[in-house]
C-alpha positions in Angstrom: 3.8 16.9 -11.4 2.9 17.3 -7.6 3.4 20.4 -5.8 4.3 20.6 -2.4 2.8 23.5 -0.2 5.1 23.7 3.0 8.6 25.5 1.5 9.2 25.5 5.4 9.4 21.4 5.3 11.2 20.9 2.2 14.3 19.0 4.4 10.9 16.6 5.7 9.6 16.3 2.4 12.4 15.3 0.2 13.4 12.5 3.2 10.0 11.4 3.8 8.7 11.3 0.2 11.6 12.0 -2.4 15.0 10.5 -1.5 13.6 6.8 -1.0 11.9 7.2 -4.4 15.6 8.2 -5.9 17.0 5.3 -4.9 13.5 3.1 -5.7 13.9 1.8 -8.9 11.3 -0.7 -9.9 9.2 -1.6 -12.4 6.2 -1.7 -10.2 7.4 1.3 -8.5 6.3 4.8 -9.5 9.4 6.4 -11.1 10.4 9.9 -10.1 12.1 12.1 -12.8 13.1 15.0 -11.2 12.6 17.7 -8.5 13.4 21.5 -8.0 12.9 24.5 -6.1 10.4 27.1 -8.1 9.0 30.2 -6.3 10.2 28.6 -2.6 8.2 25.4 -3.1 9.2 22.1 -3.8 8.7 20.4 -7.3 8.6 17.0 -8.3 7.7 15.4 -11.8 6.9 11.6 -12.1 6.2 9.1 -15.2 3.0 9.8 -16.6 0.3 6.9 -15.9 -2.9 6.8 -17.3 -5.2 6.0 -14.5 -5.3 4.7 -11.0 -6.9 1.5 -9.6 -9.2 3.3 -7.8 -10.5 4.9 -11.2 -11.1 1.9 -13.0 -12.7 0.1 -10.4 -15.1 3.1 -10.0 -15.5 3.2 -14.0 -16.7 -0.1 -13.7 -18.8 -0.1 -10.8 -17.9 -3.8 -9.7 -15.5 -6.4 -8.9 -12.8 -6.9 -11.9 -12.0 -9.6 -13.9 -10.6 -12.9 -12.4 -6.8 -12.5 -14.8 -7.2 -8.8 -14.1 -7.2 -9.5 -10.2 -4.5 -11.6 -10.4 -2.0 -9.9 -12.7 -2.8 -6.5 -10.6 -2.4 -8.2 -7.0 0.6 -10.1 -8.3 2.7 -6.7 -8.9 1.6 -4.7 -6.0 2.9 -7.8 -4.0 6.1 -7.4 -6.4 6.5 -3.7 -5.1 5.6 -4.0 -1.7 8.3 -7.0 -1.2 10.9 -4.7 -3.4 10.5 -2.0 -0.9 10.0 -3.9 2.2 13.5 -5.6 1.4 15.0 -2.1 1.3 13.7 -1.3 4.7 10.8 1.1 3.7 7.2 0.4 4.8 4.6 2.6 2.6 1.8 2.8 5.2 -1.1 4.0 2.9 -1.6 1.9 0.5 -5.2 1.5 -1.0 -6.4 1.6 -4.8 -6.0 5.3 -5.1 -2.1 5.2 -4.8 -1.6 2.1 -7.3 -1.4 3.4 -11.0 -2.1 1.4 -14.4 -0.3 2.3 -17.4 -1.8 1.9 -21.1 -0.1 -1.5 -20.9 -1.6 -2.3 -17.8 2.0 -1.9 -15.4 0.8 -1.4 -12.2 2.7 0.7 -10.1 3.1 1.8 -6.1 2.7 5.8 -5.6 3.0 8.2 -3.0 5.0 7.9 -0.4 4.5 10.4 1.4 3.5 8.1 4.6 6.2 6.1 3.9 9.0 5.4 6.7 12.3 3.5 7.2 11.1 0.3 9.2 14.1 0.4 11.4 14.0 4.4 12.2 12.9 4.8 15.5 13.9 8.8 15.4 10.0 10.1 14.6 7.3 8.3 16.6 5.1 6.6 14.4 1.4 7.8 14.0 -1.9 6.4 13.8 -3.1 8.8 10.9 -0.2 7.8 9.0 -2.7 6.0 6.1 -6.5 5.8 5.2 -8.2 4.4 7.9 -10.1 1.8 6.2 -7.0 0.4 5.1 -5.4 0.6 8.2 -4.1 -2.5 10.5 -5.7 -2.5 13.7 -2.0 -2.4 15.8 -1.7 1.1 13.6 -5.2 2.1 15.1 -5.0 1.4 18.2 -1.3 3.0 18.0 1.0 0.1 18.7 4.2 1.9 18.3 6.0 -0.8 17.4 3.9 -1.4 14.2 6.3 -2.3 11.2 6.3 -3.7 7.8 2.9 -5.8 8.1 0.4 -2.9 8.6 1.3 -2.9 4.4 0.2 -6.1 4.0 -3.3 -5.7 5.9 -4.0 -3.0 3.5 -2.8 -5.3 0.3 -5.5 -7.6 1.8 -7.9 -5.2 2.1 -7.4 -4.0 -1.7 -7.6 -7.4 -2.8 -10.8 -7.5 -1.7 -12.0 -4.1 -3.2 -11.0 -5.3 -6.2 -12.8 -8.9 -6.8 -15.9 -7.1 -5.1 -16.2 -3.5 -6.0 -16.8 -2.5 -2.4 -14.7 -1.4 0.5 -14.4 -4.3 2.9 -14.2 -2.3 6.3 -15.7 1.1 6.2 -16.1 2.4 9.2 -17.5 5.8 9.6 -16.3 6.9 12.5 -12.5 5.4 14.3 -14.5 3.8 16.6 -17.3 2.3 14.8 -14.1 0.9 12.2 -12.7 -0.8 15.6 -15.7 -2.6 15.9 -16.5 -3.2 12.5 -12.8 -5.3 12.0 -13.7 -7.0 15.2 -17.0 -8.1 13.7 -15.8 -9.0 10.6 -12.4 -10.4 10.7 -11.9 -11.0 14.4 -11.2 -10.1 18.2 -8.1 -8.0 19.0 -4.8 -10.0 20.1 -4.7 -9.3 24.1 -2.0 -6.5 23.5 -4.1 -4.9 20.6 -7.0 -4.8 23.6 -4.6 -2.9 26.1 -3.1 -0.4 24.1 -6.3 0.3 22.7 -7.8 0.6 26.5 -4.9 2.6 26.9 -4.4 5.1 24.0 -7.6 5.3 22.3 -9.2 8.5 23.7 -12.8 8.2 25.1 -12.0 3.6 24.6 -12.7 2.5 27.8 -16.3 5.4 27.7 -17.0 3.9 24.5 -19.3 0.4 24.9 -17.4 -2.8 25.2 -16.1 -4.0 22.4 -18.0 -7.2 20.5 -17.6 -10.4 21.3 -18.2 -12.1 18.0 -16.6 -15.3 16.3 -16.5 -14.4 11.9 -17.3 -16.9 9.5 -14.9 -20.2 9.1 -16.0 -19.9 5.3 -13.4 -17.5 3.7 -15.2 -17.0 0.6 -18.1 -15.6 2.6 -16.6 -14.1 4.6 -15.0 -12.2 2.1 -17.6 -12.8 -0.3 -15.1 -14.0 -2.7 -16.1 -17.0 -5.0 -12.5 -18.0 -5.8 -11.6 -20.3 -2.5 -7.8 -20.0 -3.6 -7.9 -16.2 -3.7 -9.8 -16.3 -0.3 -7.4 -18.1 1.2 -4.5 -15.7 -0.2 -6.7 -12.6 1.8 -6.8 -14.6 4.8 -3.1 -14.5 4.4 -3.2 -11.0 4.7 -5.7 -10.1 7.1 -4.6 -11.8 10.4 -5.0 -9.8 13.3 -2.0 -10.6 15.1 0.6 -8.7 12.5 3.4 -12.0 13.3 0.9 -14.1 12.0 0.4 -12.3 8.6 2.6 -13.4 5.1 5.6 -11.6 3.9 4.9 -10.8 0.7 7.6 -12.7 -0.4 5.8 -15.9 0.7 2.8 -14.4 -0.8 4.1 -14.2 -4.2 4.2 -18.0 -4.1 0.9 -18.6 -2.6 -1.2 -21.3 -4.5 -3.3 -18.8 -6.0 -0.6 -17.7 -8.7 1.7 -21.0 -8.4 -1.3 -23.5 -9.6 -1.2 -22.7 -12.8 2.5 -21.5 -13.0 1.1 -18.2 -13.4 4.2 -16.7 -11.1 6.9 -18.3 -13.9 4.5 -16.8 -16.8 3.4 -13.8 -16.0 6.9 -12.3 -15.0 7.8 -12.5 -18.9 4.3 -10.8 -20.2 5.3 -8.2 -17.7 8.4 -7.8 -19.0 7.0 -7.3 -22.3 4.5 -5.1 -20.8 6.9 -2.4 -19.2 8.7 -2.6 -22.9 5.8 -1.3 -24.4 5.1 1.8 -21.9 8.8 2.8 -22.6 8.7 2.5 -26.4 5.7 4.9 -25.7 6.9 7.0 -23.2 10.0 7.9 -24.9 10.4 11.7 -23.3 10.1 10.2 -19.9 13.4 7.6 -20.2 15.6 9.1 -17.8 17.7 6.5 -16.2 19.9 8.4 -14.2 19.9 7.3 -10.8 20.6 10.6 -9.0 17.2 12.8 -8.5 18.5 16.1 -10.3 17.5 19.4 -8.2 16.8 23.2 -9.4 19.2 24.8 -6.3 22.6 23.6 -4.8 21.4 23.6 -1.4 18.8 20.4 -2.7 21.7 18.8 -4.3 23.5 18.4 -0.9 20.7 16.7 0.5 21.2 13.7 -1.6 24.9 13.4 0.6 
């Protein structure tokens, strides 16, 4: 269950966070049950997953298993393209909001970053996400980011999991700027202006590095698969044009070599069986989010 403490943004909540997950339905996508008013505040109850990415990877204390990477990176790309072709960018992904089931079903959760891609009503935000799994046109508040800034931050989980360690950690905004310079490349000339121009204290802060990263993608990532290296490359291209969709992703040589994107669809399918035979309680398939109050109900209108 997760409780919402603002009962004076309910109407922001339910369309920022709730009402895309109603209409969501996925099996890598987090599944919401329901949601009701209780005591003025906001409600909602979602399937019950055993751990998150994040957790295991800390439980182990290292990189994970080569079929573990690959079955895990194969469905976040299946839910980031599921959502992405409905229009809805997530914005802070990272391996605390991607959930494994007993089965091992991962699945994409909390939205409450997420935004239409084509709604240009709110001004989008730099602190939308987690910084060290932010694009660089999010930090240096491009306000024409879209859909890509989620595939920077698959590329960044990617290589959290095969190594155990974050890949940019900056400590401070600033310091991160430099540190993605340094380690995956310069800004794209309209990166540089807008971060001259809207990064407070940028043009006080020293110049930015002039540095040239490794050709050799699996040290630079320090990835010993060349084929997975070449899929984070994929991801992490400064210029956001230049980045895959994830739909081109999902037939990158790293799963189509071994026809692991014709096999592994079926074991999946197998796999989300299994949670539901388990999960019995939790089989709601309705598709309209049931609400506590009549004045929630009309929201879904």
């Amino acid at each position: 269950m997760k409780r919402f403490f603002a009962p004076d943004e309910t109407h922001h909540i339910f369309q920022r966070e709730l009402a895309p997950l109603s209409v969501l339905k996925h099996d890598n996508v987090i599944r919401l049950l329901t949601a009701f008013l209780h005591g003025g505040l906001m409600h909602a109850i979602f399937e019950l997953l055993e751990h998150s990415l994040c957790d295991e990877l800390k439980k182990k204390g290292c990189g994970l298993e080569s079929l573990t990477i690959k079955k895990y990176s194969f469905q976040i790309l299946r839910a980031v393209d599921f959502i992405h072709s409905h229009n809805i960018m997530h914005r802070d992904i990272k391996p605390d909001n991607l959930l494994v089931s007993r089965s091992g079903v991962l699945k994409l959760a909390d939205f409450g970053s997420g935004r239409a891609s084509n709604h240009a009503a709110v001004p989008l935000t730099r602190a939308a996400g987690t910084m060290w799994f932010s694009a660089p046109e999010m930090l240096v508040m491009d306000p024409d980011y879209n859909k890509p800034v989620d595939v920077w931050a698959v590329g960044c989980t990617l290589v959290f999991m095969t190594t155990g360690n974050y890949f940019l950690k900056g400590e401070r905004f600033l310091e991160h700027i430099k540190m993605i310079i340094t380690k995956v490349g310069p800004l794209t000339a309209i990166q540089e202006q807008q971060y001259l121009n809207n990064v407070k204290h940028a043009r006080e802060f020293a110049a930015l590095p002039l540095v040239h990263p490794t050709t050799d993608l699996m040290e630079k990532y320090g990835i010993s698969d060349p084929l997975l290296a070449q899929l984070v490359e994929t991801c992490l291209q400064m210029d956001p044009v230049d980045r895959w969709r994830c739909s081109a992703l999902l037939r990158h040589p790293y799963y189509t070599q071994d026809h692991f994107h014709e096999s592994f669809p079926k074991e999946l399918e197998k796999m989300v069986d299994q949670d539901q035979s388990v999960h019995l309680m939790v089989e709601q398939e309705s598709s309209t989010v049931v609400f506590g109050s009549e004045e929630h109900m009309e929201l879904l209108s």
